[in-house]
N, CA, C and O atoms as CSV, one atom per row, in Angstrom:
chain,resi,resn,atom,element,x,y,z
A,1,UNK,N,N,28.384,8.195,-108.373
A,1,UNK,CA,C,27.224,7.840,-107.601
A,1,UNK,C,C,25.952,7.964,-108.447
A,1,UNK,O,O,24.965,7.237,-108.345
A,2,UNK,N,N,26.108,8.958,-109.274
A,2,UNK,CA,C,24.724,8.926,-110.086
A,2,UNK,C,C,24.638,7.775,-111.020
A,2,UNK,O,O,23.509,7.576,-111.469
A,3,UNK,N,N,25.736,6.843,-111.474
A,3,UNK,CA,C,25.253,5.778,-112.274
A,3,UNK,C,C,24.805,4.315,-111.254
A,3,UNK,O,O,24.412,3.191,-111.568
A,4,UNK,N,N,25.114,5.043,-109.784
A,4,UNK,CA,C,24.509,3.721,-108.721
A,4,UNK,C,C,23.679,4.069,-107.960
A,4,UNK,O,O,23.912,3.832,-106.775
A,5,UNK,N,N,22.349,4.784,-108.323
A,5,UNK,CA,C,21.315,5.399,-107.619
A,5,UNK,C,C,20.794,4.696,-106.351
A,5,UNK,O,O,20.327,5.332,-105.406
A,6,UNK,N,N,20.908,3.195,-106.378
A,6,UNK,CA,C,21.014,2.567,-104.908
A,6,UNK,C,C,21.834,2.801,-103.815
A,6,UNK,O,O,21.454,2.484,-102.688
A,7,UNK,N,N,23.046,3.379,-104.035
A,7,UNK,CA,C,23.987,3.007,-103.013
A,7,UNK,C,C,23.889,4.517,-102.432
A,7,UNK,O,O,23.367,5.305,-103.222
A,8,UNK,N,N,24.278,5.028,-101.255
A,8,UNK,CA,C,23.946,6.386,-100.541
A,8,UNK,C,C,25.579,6.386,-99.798
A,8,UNK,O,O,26.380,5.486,-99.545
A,9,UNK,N,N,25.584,7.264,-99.689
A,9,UNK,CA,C,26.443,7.509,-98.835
A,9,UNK,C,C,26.087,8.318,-97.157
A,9,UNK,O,O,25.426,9.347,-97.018
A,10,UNK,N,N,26.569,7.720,-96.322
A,10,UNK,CA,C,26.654,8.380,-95.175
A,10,UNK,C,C,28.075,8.696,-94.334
A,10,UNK,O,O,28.970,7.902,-94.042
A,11,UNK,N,N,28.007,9.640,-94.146
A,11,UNK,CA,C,28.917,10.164,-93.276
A,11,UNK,C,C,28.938,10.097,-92.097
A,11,UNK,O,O,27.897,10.579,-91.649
A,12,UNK,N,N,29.872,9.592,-91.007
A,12,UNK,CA,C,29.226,9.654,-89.584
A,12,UNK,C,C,30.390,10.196,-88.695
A,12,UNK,O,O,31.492,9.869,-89.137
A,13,UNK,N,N,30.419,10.906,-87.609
A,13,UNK,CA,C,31.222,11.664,-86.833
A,13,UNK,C,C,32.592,10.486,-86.462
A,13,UNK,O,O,32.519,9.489,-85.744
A,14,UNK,N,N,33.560,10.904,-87.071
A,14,UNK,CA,C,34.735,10.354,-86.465
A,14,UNK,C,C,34.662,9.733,-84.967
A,14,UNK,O,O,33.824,10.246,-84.226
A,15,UNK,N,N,35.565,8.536,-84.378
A,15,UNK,CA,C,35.436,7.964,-83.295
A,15,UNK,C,C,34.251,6.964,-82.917
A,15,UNK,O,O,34.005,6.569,-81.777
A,16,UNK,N,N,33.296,6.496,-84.538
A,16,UNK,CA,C,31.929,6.398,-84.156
A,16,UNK,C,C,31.354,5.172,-84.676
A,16,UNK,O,O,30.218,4.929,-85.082
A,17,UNK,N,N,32.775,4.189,-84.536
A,17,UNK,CA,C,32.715,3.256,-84.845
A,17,UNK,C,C,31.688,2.242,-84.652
A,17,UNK,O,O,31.634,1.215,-85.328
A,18,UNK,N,N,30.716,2.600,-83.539
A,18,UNK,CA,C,29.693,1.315,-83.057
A,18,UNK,C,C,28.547,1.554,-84.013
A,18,UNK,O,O,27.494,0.919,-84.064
A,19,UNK,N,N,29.006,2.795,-84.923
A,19,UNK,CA,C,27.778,2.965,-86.599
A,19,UNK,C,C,27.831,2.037,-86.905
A,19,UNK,O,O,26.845,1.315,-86.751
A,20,UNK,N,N,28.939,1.567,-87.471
A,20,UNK,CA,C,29.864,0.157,-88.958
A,20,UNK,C,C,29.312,-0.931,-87.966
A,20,UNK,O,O,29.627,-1.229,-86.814
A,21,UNK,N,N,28.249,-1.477,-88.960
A,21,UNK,CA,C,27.816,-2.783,-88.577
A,21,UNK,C,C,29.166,-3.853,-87.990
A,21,UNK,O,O,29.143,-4.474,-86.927
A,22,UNK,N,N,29.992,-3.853,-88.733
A,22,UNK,CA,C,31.063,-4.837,-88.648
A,22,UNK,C,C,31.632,-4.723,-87.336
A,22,UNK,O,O,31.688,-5.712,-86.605
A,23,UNK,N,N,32.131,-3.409,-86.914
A,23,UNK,CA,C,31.900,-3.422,-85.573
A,23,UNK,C,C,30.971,-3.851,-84.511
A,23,UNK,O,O,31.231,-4.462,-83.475
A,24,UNK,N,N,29.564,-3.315,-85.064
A,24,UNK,CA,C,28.571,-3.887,-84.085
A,24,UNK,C,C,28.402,-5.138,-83.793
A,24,UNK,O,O,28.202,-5.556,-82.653
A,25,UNK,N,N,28.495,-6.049,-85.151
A,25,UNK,CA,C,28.888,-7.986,-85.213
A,25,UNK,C,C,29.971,-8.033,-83.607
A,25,UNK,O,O,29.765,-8.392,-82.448
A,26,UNK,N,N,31.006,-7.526,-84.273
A,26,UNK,CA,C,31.894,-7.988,-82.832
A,26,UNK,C,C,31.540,-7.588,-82.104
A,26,UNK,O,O,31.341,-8.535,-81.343
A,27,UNK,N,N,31.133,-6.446,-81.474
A,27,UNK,CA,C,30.451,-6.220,-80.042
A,27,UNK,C,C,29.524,-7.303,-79.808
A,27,UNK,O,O,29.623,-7.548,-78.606
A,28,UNK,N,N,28.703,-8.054,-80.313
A,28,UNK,CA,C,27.542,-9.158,-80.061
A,28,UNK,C,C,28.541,-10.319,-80.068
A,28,UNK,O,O,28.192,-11.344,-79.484
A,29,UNK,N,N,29.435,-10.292,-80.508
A,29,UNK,CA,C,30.571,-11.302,-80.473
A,29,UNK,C,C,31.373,-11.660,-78.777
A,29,UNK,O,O,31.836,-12.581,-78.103
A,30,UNK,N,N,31.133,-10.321,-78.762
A,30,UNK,CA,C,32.161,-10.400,-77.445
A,30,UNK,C,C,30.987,-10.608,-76.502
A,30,UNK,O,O,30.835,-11.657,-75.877
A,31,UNK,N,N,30.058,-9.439,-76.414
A,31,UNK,CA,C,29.082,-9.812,-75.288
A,31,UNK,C,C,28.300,-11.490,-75.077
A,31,UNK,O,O,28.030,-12.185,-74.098
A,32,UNK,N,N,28.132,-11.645,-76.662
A,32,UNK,CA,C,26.771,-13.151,-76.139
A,32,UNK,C,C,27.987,-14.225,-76.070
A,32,UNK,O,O,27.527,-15.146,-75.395
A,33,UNK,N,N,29.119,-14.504,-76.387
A,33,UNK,CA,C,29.438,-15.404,-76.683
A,33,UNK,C,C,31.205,-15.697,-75.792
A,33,UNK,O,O,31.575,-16.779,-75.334
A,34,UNK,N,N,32.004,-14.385,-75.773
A,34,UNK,CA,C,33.356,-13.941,-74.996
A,34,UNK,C,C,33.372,-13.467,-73.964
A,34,UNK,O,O,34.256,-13.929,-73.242
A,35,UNK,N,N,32.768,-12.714,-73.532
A,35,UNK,CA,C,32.609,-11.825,-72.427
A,35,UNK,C,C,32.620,-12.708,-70.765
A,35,UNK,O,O,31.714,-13.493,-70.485
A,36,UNK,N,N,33.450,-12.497,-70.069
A,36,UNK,CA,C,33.169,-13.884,-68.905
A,36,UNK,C,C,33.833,-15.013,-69.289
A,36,UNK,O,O,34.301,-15.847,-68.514
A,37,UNK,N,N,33.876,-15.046,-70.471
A,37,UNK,CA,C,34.101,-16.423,-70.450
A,37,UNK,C,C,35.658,-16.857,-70.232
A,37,UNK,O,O,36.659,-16.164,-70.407
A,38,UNK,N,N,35.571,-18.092,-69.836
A,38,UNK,CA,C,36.820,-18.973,-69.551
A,38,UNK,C,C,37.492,-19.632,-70.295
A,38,UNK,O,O,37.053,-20.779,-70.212
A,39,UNK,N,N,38.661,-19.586,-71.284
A,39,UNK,CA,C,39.378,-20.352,-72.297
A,39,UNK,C,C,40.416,-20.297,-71.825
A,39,UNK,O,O,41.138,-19.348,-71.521
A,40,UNK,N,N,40.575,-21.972,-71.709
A,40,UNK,CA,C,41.957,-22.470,-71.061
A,40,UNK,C,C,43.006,-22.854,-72.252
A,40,UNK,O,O,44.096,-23.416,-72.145
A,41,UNK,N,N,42.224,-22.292,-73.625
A,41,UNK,CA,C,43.251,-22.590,-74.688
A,41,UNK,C,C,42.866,-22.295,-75.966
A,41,UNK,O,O,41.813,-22.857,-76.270
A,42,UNK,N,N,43.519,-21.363,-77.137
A,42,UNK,CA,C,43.195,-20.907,-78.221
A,42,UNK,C,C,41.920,-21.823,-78.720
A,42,UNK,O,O,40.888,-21.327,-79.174
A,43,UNK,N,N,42.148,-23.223,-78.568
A,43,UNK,CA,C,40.875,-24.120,-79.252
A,43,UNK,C,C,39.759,-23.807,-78.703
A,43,UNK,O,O,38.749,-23.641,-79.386
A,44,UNK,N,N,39.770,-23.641,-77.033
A,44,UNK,CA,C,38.513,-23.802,-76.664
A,44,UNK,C,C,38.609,-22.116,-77.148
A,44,UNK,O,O,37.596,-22.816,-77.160
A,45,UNK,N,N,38.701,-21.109,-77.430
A,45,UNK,CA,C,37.989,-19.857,-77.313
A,45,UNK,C,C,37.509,-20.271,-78.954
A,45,UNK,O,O,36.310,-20.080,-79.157
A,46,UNK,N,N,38.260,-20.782,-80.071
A,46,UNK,CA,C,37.847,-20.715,-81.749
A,46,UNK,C,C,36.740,-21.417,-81.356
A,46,UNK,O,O,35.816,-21.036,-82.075
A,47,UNK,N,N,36.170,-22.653,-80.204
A,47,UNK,CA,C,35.214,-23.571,-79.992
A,47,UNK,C,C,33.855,-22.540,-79.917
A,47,UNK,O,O,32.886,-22.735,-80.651
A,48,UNK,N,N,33.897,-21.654,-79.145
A,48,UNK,CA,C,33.153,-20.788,-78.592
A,48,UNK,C,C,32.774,-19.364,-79.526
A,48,UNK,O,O,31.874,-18.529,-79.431
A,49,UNK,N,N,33.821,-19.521,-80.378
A,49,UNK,CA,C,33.741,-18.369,-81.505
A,49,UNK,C,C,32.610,-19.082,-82.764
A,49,UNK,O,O,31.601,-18.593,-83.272
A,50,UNK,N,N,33.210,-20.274,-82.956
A,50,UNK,CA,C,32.049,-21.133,-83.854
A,50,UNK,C,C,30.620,-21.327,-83.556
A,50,UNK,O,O,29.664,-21.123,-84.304
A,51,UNK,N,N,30.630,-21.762,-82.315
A,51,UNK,CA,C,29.381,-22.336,-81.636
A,51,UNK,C,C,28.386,-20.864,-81.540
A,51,UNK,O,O,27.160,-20.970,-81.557
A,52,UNK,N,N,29.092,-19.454,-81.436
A,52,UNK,CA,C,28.330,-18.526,-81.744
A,52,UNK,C,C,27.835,-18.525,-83.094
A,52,UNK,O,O,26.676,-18.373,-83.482
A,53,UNK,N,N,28.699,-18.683,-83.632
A,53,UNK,CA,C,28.479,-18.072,-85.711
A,53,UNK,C,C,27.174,-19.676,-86.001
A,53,UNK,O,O,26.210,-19.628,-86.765
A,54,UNK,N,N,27.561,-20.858,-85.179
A,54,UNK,CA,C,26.628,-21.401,-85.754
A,54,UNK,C,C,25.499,-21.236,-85.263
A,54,UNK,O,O,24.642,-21.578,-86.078
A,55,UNK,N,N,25.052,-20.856,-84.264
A,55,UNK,CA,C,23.884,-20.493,-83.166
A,55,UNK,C,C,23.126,-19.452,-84.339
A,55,UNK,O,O,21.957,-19.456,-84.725
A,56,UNK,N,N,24.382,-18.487,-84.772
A,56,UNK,CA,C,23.235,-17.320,-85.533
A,56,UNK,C,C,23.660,-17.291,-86.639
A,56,UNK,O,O,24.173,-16.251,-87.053
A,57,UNK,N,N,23.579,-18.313,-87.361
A,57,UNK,CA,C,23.380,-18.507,-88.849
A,57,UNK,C,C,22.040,-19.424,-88.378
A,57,UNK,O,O,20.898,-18.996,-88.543
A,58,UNK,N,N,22.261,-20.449,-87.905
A,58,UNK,CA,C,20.881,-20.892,-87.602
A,58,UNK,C,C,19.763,-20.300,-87.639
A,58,UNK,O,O,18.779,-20.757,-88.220
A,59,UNK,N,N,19.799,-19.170,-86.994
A,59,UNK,CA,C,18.464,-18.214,-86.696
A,59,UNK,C,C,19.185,-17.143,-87.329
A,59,UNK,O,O,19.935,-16.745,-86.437
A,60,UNK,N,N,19.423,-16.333,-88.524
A,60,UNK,CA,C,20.052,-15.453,-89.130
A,60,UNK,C,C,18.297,-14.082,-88.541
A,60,UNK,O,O,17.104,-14.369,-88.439
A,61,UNK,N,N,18.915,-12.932,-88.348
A,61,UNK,CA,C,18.015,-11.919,-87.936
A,61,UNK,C,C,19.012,-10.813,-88.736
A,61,UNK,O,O,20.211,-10.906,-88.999
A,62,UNK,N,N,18.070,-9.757,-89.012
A,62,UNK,CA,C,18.932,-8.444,-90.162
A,62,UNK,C,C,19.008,-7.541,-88.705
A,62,UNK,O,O,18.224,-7.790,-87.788
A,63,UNK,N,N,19.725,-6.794,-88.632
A,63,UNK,CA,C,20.065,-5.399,-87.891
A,63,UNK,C,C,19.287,-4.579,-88.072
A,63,UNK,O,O,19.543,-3.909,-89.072
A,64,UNK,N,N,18.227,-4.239,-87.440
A,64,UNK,CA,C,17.334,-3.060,-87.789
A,64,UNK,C,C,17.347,-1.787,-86.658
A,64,UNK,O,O,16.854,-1.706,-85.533
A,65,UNK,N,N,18.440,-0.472,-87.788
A,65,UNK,CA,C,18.155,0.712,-86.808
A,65,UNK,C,C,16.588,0.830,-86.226
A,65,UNK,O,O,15.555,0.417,-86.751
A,66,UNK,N,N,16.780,1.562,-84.913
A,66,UNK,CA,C,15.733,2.197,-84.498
A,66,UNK,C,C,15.817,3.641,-84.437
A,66,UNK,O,O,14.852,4.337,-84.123
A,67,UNK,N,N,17.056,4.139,-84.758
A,67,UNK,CA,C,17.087,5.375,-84.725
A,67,UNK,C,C,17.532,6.450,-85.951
A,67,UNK,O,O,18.491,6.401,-86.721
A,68,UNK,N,N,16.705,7.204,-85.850
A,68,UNK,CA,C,16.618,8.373,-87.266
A,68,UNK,C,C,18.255,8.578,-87.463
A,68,UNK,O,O,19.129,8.146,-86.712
A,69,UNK,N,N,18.380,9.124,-88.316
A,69,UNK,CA,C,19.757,9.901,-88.329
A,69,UNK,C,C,19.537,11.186,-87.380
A,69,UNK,O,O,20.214,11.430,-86.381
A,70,UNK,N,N,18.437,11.988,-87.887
A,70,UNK,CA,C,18.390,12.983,-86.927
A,70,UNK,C,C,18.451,12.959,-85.641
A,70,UNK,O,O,18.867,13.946,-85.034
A,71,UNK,N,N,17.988,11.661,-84.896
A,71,UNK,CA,C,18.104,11.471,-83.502
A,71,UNK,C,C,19.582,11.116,-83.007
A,71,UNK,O,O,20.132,11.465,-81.963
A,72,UNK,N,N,20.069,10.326,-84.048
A,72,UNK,CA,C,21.722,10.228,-83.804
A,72,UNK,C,C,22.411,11.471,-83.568
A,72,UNK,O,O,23.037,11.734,-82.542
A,73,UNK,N,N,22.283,12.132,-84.446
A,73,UNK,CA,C,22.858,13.526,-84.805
A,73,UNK,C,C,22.628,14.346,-83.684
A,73,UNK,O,O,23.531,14.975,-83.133
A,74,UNK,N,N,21.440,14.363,-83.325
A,74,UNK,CA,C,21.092,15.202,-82.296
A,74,UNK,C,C,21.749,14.714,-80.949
A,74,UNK,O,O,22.172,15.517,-80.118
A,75,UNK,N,N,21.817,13.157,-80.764
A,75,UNK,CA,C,22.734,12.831,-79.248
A,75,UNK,C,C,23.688,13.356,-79.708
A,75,UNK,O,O,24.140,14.211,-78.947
A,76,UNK,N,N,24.519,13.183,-81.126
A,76,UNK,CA,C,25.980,13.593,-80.941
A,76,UNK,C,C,25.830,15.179,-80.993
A,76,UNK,O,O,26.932,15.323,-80.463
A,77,UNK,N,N,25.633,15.786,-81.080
A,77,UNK,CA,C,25.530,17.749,-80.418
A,77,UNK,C,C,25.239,17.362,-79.139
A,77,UNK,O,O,26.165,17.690,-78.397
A,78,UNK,N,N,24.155,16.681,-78.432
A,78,UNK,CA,C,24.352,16.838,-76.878
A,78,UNK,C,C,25.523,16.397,-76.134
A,78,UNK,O,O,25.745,16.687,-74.959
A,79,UNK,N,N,26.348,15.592,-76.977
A,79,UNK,CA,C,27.348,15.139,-76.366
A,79,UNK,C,C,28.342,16.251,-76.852
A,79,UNK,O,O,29.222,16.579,-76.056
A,80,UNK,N,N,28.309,16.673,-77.693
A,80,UNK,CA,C,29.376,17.604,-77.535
A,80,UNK,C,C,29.301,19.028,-76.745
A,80,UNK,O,O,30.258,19.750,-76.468
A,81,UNK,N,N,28.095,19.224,-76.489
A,81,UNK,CA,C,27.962,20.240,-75.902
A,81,UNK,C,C,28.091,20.036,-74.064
A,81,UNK,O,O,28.543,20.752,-73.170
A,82,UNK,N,N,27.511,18.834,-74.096
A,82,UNK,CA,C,28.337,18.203,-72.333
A,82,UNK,C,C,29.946,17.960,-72.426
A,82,UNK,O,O,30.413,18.075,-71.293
A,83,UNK,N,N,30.631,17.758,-73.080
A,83,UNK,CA,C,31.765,17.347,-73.244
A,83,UNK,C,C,32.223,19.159,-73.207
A,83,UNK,O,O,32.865,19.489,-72.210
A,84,UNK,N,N,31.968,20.066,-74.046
A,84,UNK,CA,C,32.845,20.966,-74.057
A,84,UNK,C,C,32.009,22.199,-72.283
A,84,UNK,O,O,32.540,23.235,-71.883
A,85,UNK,N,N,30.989,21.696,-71.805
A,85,UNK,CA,C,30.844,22.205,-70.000
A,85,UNK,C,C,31.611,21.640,-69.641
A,85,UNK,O,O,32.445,22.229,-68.954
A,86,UNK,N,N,31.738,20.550,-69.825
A,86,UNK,CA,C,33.384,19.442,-68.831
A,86,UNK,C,C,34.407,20.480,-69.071
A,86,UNK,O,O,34.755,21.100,-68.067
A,87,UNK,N,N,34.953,20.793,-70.176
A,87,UNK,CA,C,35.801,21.039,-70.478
A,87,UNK,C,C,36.327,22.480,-69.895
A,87,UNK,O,O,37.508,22.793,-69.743
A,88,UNK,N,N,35.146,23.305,-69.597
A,88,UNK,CA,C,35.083,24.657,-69.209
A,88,UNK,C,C,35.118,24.367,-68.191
A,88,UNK,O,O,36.261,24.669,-67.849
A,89,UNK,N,N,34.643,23.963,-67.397
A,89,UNK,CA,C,34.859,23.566,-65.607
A,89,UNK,C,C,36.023,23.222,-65.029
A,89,UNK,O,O,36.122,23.075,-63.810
A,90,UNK,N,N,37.600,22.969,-66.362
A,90,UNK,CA,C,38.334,22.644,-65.639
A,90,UNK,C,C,39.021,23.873,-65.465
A,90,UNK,O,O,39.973,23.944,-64.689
């Protein structure tokens, strides 16, 4: 890492997949474009898979967090700390 002073590494809590952009792509995949929708046949859903990718290459926009790491970090301790009162209550 020290001969690639650009690249960083982050670590993020296991299970926490909606971090990895690539995940997040498909979630916007499914919601704007799958979600509801009606395919009466592999073509029409690849129809609907395209017609997204070309919609937003058209208008290409970057992913911009809004949130610190520290603010991440900090929901995930509140969530674990609600998760383990659940857990004591049973």
């Amino acid at each position: 890492m020290a001969k690639h002073p650009r690249f960083h590494l982050h670590f993020i809590p296991t299970f926490s997949s909606w971090l990895n952009l690539v995940e997040r792509w498909f979630w916007d995949l499914t919601e704007k474009a799958l979600h509801r929708g009606v395919f009466h046949s592999v073509n029409e859903l690849i129809t609907a898979i395209e017609d997204y990718l070309k919609a937003t290459n058209d208008n290409p926009k970057p992913f911009i967090w809004t949130a610190t790491a520290e603010q991440i970090l900090a929901k995930v301790a509140r969530g674990r700390v609600t998760l383990q009162q659940a857990k004591n209550q049973l």
